[in-house]
ROMI-707426 format. One line per 5 residues: number of its first residue (from 1); their letters; for each residue x, y, z of C-alpha. Coordinates in Angstrom, 1 decimal. Each point is the difference from the previous one (the first is absolute). Example, Ala and Ser with C-alpha at 12.3 -4.5 7.8 and 13.67 -1.06 7.14 Angstrom:
REM residues 2
1> as> 12.3/-4.5/7.8; 1.4/3.4/-0.7
END
This chain:
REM residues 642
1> xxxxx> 0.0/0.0/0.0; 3.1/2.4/1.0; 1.6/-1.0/-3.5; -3.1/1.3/-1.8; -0.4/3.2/1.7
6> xxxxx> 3.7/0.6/-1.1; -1.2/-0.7/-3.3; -3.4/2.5/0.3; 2.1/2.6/0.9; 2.6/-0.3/-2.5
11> xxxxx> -3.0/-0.1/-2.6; -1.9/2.9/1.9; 2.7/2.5/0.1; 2.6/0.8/-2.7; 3.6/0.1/0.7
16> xxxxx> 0.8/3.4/1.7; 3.7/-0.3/-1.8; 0.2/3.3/-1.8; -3.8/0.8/-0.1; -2.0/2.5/1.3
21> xxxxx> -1.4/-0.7/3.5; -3.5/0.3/-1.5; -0.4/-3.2/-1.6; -1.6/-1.6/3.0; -3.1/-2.4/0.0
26> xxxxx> -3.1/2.2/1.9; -0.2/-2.6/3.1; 1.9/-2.1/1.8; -0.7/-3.8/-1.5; -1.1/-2.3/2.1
31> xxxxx> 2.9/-1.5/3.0; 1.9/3.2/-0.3; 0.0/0.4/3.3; 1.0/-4.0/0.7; 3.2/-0.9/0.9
36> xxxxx> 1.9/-1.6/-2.7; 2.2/-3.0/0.4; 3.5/0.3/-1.5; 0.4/3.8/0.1; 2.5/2.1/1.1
41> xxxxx> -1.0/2.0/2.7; 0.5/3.2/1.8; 0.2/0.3/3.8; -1.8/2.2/2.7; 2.1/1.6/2.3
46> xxxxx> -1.2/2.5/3.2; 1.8/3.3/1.0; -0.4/2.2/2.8; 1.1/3.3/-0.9; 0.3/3.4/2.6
51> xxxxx> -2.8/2.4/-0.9; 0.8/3.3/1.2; -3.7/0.9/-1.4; -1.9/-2.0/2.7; 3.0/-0.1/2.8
56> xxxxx> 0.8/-3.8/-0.2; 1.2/-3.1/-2.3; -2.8/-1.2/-2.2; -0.2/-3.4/-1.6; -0.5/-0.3/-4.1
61> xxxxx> 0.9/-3.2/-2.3; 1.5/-0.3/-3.2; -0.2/-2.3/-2.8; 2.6/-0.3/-2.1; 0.3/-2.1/-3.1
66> xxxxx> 1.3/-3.3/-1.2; 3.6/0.5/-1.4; 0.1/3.2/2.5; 3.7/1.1/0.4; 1.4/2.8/2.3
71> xxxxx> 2.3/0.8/-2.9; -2.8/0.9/-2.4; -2.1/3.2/0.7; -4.1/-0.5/-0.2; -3.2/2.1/0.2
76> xxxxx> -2.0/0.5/2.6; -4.0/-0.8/0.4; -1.1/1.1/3.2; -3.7/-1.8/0.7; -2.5/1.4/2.5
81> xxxxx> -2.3/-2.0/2.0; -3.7/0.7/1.3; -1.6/1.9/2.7; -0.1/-3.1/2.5; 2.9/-1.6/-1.4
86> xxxxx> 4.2/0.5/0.7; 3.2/-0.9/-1.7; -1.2/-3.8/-0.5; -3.2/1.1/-1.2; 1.2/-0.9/-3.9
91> xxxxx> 1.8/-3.2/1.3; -3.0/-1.6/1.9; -2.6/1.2/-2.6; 1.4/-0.3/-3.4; 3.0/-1.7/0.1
96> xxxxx> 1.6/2.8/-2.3; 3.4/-1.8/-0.3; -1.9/-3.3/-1.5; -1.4/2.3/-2.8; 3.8/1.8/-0.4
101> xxxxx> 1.7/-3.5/-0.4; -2.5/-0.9/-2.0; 0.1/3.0/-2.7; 4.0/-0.1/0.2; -0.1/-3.4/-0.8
106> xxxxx> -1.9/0.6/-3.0; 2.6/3.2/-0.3; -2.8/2.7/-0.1; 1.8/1.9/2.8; 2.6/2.6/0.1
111> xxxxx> 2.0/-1.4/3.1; -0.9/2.2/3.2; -0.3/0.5/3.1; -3.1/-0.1/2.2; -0.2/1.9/3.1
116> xxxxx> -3.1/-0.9/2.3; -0.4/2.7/3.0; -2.4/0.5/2.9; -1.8/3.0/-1.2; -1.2/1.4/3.0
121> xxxxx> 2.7/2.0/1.7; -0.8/0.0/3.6; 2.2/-1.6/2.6; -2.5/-2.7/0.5; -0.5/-0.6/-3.5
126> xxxxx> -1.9/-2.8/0.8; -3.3/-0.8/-1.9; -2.0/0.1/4.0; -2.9/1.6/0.7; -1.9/2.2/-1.7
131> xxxxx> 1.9/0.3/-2.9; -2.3/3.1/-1.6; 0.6/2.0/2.9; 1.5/3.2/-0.8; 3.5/-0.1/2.0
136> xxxxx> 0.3/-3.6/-2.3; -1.1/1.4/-3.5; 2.0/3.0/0.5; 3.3/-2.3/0.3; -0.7/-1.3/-3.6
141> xxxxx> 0.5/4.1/-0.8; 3.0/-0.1/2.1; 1.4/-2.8/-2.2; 1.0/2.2/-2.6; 2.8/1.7/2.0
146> xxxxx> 1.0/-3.6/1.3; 0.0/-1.2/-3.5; 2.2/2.8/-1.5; 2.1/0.7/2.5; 0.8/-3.3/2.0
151> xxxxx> -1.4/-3.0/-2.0; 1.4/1.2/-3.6; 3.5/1.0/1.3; 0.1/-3.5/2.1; -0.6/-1.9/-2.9
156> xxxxx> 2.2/1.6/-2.2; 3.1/-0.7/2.2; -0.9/-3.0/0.8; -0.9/-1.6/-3.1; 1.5/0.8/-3.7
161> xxxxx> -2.7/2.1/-0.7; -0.3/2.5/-3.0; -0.2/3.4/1.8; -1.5/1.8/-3.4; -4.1/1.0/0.1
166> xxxxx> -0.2/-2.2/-3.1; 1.1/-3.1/1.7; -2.7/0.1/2.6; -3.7/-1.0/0.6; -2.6/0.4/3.0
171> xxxxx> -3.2/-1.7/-0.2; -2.6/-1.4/2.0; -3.5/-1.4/1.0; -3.0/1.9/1.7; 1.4/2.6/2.6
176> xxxxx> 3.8/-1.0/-1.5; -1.5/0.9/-3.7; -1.0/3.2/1.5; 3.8/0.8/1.3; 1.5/-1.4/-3.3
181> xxxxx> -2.4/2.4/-2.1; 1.0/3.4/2.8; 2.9/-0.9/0.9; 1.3/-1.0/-3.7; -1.6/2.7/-1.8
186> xxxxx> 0.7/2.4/2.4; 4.1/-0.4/-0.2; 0.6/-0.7/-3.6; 3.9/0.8/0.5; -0.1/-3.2/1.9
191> xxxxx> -2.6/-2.7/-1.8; -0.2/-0.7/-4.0; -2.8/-2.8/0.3; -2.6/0.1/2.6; -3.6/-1.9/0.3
196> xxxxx> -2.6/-0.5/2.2; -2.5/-3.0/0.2; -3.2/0.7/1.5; 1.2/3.2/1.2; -1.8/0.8/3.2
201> xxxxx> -1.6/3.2/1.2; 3.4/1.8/1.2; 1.0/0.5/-3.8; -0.2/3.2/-0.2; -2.1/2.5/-2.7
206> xxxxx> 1.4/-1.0/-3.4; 0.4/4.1/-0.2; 2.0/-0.1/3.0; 1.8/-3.2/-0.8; 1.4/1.3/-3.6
211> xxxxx> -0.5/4.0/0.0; 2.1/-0.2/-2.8; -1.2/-2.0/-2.5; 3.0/1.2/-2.9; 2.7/-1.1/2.5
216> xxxxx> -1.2/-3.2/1.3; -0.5/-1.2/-4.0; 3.9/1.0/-0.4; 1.0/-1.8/3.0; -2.0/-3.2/0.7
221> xxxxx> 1.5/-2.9/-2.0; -3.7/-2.0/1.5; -2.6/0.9/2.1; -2.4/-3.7/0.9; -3.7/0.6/1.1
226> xxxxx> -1.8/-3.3/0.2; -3.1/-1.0/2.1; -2.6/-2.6/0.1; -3.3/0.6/-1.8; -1.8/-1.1/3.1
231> xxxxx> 2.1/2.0/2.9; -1.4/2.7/1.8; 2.9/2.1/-0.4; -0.3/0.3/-4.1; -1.4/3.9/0.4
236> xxxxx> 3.6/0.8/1.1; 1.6/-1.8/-2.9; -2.2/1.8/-2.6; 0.3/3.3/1.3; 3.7/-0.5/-0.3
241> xxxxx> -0.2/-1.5/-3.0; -2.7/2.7/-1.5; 2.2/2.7/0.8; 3.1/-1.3/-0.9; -1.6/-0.8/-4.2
246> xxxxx> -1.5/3.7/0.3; 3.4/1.2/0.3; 1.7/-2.4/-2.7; 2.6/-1.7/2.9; 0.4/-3.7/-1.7
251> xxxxx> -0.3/-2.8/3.1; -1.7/-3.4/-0.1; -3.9/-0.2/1.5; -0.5/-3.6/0.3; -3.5/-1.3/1.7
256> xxxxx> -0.3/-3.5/0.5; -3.0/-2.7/1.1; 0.6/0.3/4.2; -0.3/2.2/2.8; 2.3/0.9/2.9
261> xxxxx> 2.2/-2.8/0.3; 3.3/-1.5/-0.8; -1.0/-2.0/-2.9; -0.6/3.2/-1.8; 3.6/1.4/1.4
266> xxxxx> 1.6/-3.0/-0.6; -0.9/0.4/-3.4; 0.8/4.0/0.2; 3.5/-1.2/0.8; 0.4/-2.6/-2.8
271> xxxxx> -0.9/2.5/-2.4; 1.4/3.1/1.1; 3.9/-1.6/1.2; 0.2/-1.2/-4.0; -0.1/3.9/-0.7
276> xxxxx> 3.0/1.2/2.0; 3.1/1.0/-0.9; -0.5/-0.7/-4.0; -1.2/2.3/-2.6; -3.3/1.3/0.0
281> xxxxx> -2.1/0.2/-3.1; -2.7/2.7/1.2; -2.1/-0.3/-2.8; -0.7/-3.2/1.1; -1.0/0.1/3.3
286> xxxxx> -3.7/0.3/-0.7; -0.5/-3.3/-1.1; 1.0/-1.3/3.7; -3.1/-1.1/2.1; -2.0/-3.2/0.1
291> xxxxx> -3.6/2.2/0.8; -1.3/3.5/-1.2; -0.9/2.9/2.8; -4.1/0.2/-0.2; -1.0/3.3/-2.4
296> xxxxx> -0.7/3.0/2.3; -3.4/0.0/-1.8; -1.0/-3.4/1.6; -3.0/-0.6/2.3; 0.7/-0.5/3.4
301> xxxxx> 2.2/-3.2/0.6; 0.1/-0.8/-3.7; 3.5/-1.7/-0.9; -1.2/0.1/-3.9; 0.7/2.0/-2.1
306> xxxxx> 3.7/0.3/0.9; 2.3/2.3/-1.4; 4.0/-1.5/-0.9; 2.6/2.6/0.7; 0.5/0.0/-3.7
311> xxxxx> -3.7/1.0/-0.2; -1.4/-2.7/-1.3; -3.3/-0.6/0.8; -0.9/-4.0/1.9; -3.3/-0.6/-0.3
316> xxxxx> -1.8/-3.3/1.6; -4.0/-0.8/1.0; -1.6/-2.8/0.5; -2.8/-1.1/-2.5; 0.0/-4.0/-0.1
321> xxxxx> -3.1/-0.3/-2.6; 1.3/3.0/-2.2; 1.0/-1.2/-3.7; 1.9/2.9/-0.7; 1.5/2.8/1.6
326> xxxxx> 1.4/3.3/-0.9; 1.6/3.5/1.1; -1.3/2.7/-1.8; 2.8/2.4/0.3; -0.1/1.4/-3.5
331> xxxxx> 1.6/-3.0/-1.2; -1.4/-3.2/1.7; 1.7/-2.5/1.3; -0.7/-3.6/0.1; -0.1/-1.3/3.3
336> xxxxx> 1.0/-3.4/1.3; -2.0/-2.5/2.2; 1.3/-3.0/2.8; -1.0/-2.8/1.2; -2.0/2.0/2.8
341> xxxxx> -1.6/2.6/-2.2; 2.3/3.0/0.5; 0.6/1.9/-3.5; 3.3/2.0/0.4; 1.6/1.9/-2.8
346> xxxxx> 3.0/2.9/0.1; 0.3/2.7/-2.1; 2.4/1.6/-2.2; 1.8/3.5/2.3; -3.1/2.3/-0.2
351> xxxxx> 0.7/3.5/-0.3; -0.1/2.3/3.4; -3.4/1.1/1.3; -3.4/-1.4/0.1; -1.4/-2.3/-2.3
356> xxxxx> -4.1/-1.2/-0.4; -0.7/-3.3/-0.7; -2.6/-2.9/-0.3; 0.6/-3.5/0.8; -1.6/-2.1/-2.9
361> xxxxx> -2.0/-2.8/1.5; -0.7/-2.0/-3.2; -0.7/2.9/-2.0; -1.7/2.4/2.7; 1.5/3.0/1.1
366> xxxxx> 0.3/0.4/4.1; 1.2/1.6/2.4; 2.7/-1.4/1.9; -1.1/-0.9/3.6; 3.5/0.3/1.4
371> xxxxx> 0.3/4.0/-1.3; -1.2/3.1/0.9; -2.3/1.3/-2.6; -0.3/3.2/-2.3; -2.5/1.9/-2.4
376> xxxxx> 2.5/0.2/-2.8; -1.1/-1.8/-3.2; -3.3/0.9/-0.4; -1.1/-2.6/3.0; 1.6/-1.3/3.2
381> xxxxx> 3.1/-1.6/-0.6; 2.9/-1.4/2.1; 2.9/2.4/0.2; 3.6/-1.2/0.7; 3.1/2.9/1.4
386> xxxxx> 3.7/-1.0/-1.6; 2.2/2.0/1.6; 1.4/2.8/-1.1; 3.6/1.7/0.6; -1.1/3.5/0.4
391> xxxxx> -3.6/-0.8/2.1; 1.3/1.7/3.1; -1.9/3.5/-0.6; -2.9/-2.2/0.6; 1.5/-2.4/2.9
396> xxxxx> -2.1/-0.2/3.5; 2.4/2.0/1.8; -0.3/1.6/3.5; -1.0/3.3/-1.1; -3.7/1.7/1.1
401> xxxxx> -2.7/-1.7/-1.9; -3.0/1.4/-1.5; -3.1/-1.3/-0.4; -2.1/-1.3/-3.4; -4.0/0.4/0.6
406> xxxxx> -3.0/-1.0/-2.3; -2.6/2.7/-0.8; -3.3/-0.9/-1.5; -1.6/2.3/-2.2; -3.1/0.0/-2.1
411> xxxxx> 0.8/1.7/-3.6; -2.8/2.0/-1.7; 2.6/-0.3/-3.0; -0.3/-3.6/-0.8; -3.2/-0.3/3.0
416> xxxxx> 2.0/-2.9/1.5; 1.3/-0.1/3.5; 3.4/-0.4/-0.3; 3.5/0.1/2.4; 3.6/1.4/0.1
421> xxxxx> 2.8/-0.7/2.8; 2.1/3.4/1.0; 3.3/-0.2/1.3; 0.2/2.5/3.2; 3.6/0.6/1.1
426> xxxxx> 1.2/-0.7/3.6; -1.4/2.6/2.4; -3.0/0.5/-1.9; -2.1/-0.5/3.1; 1.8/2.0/2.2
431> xxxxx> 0.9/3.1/-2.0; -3.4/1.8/0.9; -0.6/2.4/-2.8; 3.0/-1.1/-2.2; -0.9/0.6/-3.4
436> xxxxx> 1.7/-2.4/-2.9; -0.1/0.4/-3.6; -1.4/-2.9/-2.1; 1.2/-2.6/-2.3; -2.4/-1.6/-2.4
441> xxxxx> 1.6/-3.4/-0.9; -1.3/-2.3/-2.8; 0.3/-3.8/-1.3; 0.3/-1.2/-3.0; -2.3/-2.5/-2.2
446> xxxxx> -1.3/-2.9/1.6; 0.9/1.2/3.1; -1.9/1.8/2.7; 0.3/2.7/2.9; 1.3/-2.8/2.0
451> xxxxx> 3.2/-0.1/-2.4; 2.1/3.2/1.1; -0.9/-1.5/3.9; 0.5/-3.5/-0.3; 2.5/-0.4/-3.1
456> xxxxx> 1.6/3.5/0.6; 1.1/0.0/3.6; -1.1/3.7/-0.4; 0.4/0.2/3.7; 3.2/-1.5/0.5
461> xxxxx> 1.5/2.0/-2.6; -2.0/3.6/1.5; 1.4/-1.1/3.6; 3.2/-0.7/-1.2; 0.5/3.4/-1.6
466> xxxxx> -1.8/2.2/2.7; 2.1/-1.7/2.7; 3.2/0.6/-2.2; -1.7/3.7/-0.5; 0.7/-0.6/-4.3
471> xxxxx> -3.9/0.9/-0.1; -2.7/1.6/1.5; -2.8/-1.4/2.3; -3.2/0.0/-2.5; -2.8/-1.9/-0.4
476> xxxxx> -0.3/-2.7/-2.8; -3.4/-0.8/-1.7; -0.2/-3.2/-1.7; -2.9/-0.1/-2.2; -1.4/-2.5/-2.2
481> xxxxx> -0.1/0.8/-3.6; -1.8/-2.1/-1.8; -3.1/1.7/-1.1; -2.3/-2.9/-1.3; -0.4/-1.2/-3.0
486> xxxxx> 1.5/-2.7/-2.2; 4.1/-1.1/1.5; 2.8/0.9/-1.7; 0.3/2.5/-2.6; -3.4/-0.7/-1.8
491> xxxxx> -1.4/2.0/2.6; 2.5/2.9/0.6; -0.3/3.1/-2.1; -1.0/3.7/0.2; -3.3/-1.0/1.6
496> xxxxx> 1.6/-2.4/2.7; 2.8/2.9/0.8; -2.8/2.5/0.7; -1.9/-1.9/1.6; 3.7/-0.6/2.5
501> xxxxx> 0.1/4.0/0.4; -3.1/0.6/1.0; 0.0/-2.3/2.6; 3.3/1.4/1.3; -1.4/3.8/0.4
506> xxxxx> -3.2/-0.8/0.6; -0.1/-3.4/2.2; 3.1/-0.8/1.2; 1.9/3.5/0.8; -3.1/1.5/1.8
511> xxxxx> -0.1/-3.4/2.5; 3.8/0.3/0.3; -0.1/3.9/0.7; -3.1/-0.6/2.7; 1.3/-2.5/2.1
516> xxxxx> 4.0/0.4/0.7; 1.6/2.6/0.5; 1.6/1.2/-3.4; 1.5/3.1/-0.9; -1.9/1.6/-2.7
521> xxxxx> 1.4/1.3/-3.4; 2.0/-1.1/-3.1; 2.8/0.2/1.8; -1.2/-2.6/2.0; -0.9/-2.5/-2.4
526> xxxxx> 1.6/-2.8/-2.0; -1.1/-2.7/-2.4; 1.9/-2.7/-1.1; -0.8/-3.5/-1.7; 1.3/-3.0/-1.2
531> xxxxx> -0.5/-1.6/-3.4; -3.9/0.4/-0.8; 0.1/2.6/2.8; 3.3/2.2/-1.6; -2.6/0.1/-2.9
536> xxxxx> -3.0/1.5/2.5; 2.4/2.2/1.7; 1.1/1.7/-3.7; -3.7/0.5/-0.7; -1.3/1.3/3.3
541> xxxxx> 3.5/1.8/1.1; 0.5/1.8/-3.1; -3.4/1.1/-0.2; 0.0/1.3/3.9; 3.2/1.7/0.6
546> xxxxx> -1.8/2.7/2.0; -0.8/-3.0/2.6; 3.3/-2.1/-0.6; 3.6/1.3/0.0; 1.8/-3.8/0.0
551> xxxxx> -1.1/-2.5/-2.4; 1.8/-3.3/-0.4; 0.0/-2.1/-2.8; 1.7/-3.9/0.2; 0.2/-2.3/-2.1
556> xxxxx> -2.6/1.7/-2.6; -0.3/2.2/-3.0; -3.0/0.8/-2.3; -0.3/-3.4/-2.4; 1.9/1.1/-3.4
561> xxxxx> -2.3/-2.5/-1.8; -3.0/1.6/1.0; -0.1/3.5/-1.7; -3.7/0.1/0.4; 0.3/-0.2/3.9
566> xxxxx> 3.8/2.1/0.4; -0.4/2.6/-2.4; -2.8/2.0/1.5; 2.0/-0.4/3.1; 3.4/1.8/-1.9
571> xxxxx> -2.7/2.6/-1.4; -1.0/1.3/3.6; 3.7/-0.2/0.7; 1.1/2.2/-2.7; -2.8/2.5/0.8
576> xxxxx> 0.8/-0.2/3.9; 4.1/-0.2/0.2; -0.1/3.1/1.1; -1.9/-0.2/3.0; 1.0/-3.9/0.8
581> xxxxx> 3.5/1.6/0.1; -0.9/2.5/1.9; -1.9/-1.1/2.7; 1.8/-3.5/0.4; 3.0/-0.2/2.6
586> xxxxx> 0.9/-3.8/-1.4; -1.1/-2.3/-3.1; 1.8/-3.0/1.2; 0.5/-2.8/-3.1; 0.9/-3.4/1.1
591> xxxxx> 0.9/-3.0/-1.9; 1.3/-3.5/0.9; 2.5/0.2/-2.7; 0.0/-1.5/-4.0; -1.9/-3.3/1.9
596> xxxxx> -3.2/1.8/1.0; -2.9/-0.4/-2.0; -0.8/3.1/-0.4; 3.6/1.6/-0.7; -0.7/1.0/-3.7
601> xxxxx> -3.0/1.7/0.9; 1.4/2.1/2.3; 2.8/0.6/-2.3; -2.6/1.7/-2.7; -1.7/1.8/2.8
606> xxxxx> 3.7/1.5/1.2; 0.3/1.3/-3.4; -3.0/1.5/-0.6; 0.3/1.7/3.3; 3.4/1.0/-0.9
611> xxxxx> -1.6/1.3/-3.7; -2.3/2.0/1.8; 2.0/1.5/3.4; -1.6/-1.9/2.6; 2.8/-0.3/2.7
616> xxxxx> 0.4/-3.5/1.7; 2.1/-1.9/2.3; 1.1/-3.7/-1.1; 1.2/-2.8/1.8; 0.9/-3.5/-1.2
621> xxxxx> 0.4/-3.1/2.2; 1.0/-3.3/-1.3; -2.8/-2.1/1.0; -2.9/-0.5/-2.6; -3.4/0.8/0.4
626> xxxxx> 0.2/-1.5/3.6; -0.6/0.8/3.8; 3.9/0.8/0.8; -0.4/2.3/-2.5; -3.0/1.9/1.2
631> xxxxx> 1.3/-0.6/3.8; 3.0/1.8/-1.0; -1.7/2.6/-2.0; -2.7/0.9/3.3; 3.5/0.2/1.7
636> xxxxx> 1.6/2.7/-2.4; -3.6/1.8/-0.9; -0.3/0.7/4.4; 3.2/1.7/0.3; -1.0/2.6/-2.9
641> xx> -3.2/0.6/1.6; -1.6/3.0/1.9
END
């Protein structure tokens, strides 16, 4: 049985002889963790070294490897232990110098040392007691002066250590992931390669942990996050990890089936020790994990969907008398069925941002149980987030929040009762007789007024920017623009656009304007749409500048197939450029770049504009005809505003 392990693992792995560190199977196979018969192996040896840190000698052990000679020099893995465990924590639970032997016997190991401290520097270290008590956690703080200035220095005249930054590791598990991740990435001049599995609640802020996100991509050679799928402690894992892909740092994010226990950091080790010391192929770090992270757009305790860190998409349901089943994603994809009746597919990497889509169920377009669920293609559909590098003008930070209400209001225009949500800024409540100006915010087609608040993290973004003080506190009025009528473009024209202005002067304004408090005058308006809604904001902005001094236009223009629709709408801006010019403090043109549907027509709108003297703002962000695009555009449109 030993003899064919050797021969799994020689199959699993290829030879590390000259490669890159990456090519390494995504798991351990199975009896990695065995001992093998007939194998060199290394040898555990326990030092007690004086800590001047804590104010006595402290006990730590150290693996070093077959062949080891004092006459070679090594690096140096330093492994942490948990919050109730000590220096023998790694020895009694995982047995990490079976899995070493192992791997070097199969030569996927750059020969090292392994240094295994007590990480909580007290002077009664021992694991007694109530081990969350303050006076104990705080001594796993107080480790990082033991470490750097006793433990390090010990080892390094002691052993043949490497004394360079590059030729040195810290990891660990639970409260000892937590110490690797602050203590590693918060003295880069002394650790190249640091990970944390199933980090526990002492890792700090990922803000705090890497301020600087430029400097810690120049100096980390690997940064390991890895976690089980079913461990409590995942949250602090994906916040890291989250943070760390917003600010383009490469490291590994590897989930796994498991929870908080060592057969998911006996695997952590595995995988992680056959990085060290060896080139690193960033671009490839991506592809390491067994499991996805679920999508932030999940329902409550939904694993599936699960987004990879490449972002690709995992999707997986159970329907055991389904014939077929597909993801509607745009392109569909063909999903596979087992023995128990799970389908499971993955995508191809999906671009950033969110994504609607329809699970197939032998031909019938649903909604996905699993996933939250939008008004965004003409009907409720399921919506899944792929994260995006620049999403943190819109993150959940600790900033006052505002609030999004829901008002109700029966239009003689269309003699319907119909709704919009209003974003009120923080404070709203308490600043008596504060008066704010107003933002009139629109979706696009086959959306509704529950786009810009749902899809748009309007308020994020608004309390984001009034915190940072880039824009005012205002008031955001969502509306919902469609008018009736046939869908789609079959029932939008002169009459439809109309029939849009009117109910903005005379419904929804005068509800707006008699129940907050909102400072009165052009001055104090705005209008802005995306899409469908850049197209009503053109017809009723331009033909209202005495009530509107911002408009905002994304991701539109007047259709340049259409002349029978767009060129009374050029007519009234020839006769009016005067005035629009005049009276308008921003025309704001937005477009997701050449990708975005409606790029061309805004292109012939810029030039008749440009024909006739109309002055204009325009922006372009790479993105399509897509919600990061409009996100980003609400961002930049705020800041110009009042």
């Amino acid at each position: 049985m030993r003899t064919v392990f050797s021969l799994i693992l020689s199959i699993a792995l290829l030879s590390a002889s000259g490669a890159f560190a990456q090519k390494i199977a995504l798991e351990g196979p199975k009896g990695f963790d065995q001992p093998t018969a007939g194998i060199a192996t290394g040898k555990i040896d326990s030092i007690a070294y004086p800590s001047k840190t804590v104010g006595t000698v402290r006990k730590a052990l150290v693996y070093t490897p077959p062949g080891y000679s004092k006459k070679k020099k090594y690096p140096v893995l330093y492994l942490l232990h948990g919050i109730g465990g000590d220096e023998k924590e790694w020895l009694k639970g995982g047995h990490p110098e079976v899995i070493l032997d192992n791997l070097y016997a199969a030569s996927k190991l750059k020969p090292m040392l392994v240094v295994m401290p007590n990480g909580r520097a007290l002077k009664d270290d021992r694991a007694v007691g109530n081990i969350y008590s303050p006076e104990k956690v705080a001594g796993f703080a107080n480790f990082e002066q033991d470490l750097l200035t006793d433990l390090i220095p010990y080892v390094e005249k002691h052993y043949p250590a490497l004394t360079n930054r590059e030729s040195r590791a810290l990891a660990g598990l639970s409260m000892g992931g937590g110490q690797s991740l602050d203590f590693g990435l918060g003295n880069l001049d002394k650790f190249a390669w640091v990970g944390g599995f199933s980090s526990a609640p002492n890792t700090k802020l990922p803000e705090v942990l890497v301020p600087d996100p430029a400097r810690a991509k120049k100096l980390l050679k690997l940064l390991w996050i890895s976690c089980g799928d079913a461990d409590g402690l995942l949250p602090i894992s994906q916040r890291t990890h989250d943070y760390l892909y917003q600010h383009d740092v490469p490291h590994v994010y590897y989930i796994e089936p498991g929870g908080h226990d060592f057969k998911v950091w006996k695997n952590g080790l595995y995988m992680f020790s056959q990085f060290l010391f060896k080139p690193v192929d960033v671009a490839s770090l991506s592809t390491y994990t067994v499991l996805g992270a679920p999508a932030a757009t999940n329902v409550r305790n939904a694993k599936y969907p699960q987004m990879l860190p490449d972002n690709r998409a995992v999707f997986r349901l159970k329907a055991p008398d389904a014939q077929r089943v597909q993801i509607d994603l745009v392109r569909k994809y063909d999903l596979t069925k087992d023995a128990e009746g799970y389908w499971t597919t993955t995508t191809d990497t999906l671009s950033e941002g969110l994504h609607y889509y329809s699970l197939l169920l032998d031909g019938l377009p649903v909604a996905d149980p699993a996933s939250d669920t939008f008004y965004g293609m003409g009907r409720m559909a399921s919506g899944i987030e792929v994260p995006s590098r620049n999403s943190g003008f819109y993150a959940l930070r600790d900033v006052p929040h505002g609030e999004v209400r829901v008002r109700k209001f029966y239009s003689a225009v269309t003699n319907t009762w119909r709704q919009f949500y209003v974003y009120t800024p923080a404070g709203y409540e308490a600043s008596g007789t504060t008066k704010y100006p107003v933002l009139y915010l629109l979706h696009g087609g086959g959306e509704d007024e529950t786009g810009w608040a749902k899809q748009g993290k309007t308020d994020l973004i608004m309390d984001n920017l009034i915190a940072d003080k880039k824009a005012k506190p205002m008031l955001i009025v969502m509306l919902d623009g469609n008018m009736g009528g046939p869908a789609g473009l079959a029932g939008f024209g002169e009459a439809t656009l109309k029939k849009f202005e009117d109910e903005l002067k005379k419904t929804v304004m005068p509800v707006v304007e008699s129940n907050y408090r909102v400072a009165p005058g052009p001055q104090n308006r705005a209008l802005a749409g995306l899409s469908m809604g850049g197209i009503q904001t053109l017809y009723a902005g331009l033909r209202n500048t005495d009530m509107f001094e911002y408009l905002g236009v994304f991701s539109s223009g007047y259709f340049s197939n259409n002349a029978q629709m767009s060129d009374p709408q050029y007519a009234f801006m020839k006769a009016n450029t005067s005035t629009i010019n005049t009276n308008l403090k921003q025309l704001w043109l937005s477009m997701g770049g050449p990708t975005d549907i409606a790029y061309a027509n805004n292109k012939v709108m810029r030039a008749k504009m440009d024909e006739m003297g109309i002055k204009y703002a325009y922006s372009e962000y790479p993105g399509g005809h897509t919600w990061p695009v409009w996100r980003h555009d609400l961002y930049l449109f705020a800041q110009k505003l009042f």
